[in-house]
N, C-alpha and C positions, 0 to 999 in steps of 0.2 A: 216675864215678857221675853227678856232672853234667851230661856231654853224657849219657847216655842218659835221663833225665829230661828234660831239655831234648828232645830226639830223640821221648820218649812223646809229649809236649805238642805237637811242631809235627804228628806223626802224629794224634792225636785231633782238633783243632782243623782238617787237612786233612780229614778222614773227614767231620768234622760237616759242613763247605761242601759237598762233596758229596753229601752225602743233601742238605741244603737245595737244592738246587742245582732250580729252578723248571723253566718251559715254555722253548724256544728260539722268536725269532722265527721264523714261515712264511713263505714268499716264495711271492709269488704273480707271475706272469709271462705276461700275454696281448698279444697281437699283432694288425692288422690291417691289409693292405692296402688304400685308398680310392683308388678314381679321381677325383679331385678335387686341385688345389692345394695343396698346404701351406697357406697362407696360409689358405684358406676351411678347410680344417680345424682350421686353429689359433684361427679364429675364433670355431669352435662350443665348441671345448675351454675354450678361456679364460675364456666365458662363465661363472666357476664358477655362477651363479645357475639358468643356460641349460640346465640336466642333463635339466628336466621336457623342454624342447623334441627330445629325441633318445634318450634311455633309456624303453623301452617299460616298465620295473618301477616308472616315478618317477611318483605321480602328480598331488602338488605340491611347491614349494619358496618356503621364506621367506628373505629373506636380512637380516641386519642386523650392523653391528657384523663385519664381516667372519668370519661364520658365516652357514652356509645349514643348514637346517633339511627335509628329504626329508621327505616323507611317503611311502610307498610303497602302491604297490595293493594289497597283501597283510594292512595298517594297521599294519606297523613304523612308527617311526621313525626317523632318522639325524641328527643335530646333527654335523656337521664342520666344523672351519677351516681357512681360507686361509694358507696356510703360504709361499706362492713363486707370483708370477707371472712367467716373465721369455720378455719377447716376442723377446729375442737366439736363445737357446734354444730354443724355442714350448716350456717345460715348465711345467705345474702341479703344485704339489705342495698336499695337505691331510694333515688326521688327523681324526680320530673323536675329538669332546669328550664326548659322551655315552657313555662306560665301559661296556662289560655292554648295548650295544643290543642289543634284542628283535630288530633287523631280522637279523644273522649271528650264530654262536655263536663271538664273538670279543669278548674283555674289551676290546683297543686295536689299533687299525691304522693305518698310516700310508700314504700312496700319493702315487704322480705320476702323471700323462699326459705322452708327449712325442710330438710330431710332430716329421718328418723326413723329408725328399723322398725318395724312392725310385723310381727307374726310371721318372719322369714322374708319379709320381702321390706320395700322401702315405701313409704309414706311421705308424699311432699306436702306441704302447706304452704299455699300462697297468699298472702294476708296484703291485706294495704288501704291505708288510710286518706280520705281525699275529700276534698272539698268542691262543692258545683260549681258550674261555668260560673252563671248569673252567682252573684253575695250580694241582690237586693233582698230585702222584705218578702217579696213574692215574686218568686223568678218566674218567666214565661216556660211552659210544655218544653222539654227537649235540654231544658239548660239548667233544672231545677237536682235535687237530691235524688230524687227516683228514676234519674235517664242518669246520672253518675255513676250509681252504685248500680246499674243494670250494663254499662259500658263496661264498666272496669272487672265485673262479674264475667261478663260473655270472654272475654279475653283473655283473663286467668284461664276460665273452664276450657276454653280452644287451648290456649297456652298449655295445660296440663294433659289435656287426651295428646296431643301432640309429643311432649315427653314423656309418655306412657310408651306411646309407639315407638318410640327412638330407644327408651332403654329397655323395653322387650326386643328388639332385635328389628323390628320392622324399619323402613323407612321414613325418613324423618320430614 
């Protein structure tokens, strides 16, 4: 009689975590090839303050206290911190301090940039991990997993044609 009490309890107690059971982080995974250097690309990347200089969406940035602060063209905003410079590497890493930015429909995200030589030229990857606006059950259109990972997607990808053009020589 025991174990099957005991047996109810760890069953109810299993059930309950599961319905609690929240959003799973999204991964977001963009790419680009630059004819240019490692090194001069690592140079634009690392810049974390340098974002306005190459991302056509940014269009100022404050930095202090090892947060930079985006303003975008659109008038979101982004407050993110510097989490990882390592010039061994060329990888950056930050996060999203500002919870619930207006600028994606994502409560928190995390990301790196890494460069890495590639067939004479440089290869950035922009990677970053996030979670949706809404962390109910069934979040409404616009605030769910598939408007996150489509947000944070279109950004990277502007984000990186834009450091393409800046470390080809073009205007940034």
């Amino acid at each position: 009689m025991r174990f099957r009490l005991l047996a109810a309890a760890v069953l109810a107690l299993a059930s309950s975590v599961a319905l609690a059971h929240g959003p799973t982080p999204q991964k977001i995974d963009e790419k680009i090839e630059i004819k240019a250097e490692p090194a001069k690309a690592w140079a634009l990347v690392k810049d974390f303050a340098g974002i306005k200089n190459w991302h056509p969406d940014v269009e100022s940035v404050s930095f202090k206290d090892g947060e930079r602060t985006l303003k975008l063209k659109n008038g979101a905003e982004l407050v993110e911190s510097l989490d990882e410079v390592d010039d061994g590497a060329m990888r950056l890493g930050y996060r999203l301090s500002n919870e619930g930015s207006d600028a994606f429909p994502v409560g928190s995200y995390s990301a790196t940039m890494v460069v890495s030589a590639k067939d004479g030229s440089a290869e950035i990857a922009w990677q970053g991990r996030a979670y949706r606006l809404d962390t109910s059950n069934e979040p409404p259109e616009g605030k769910d997993d598939a408007s996150a990972v489509k947000a944070m997607s279109d950004f990277f990808r502007t984000g990186l044609e834009g450091l393409k053009k800046k470390a080809e020589g073009g205007a940034g």
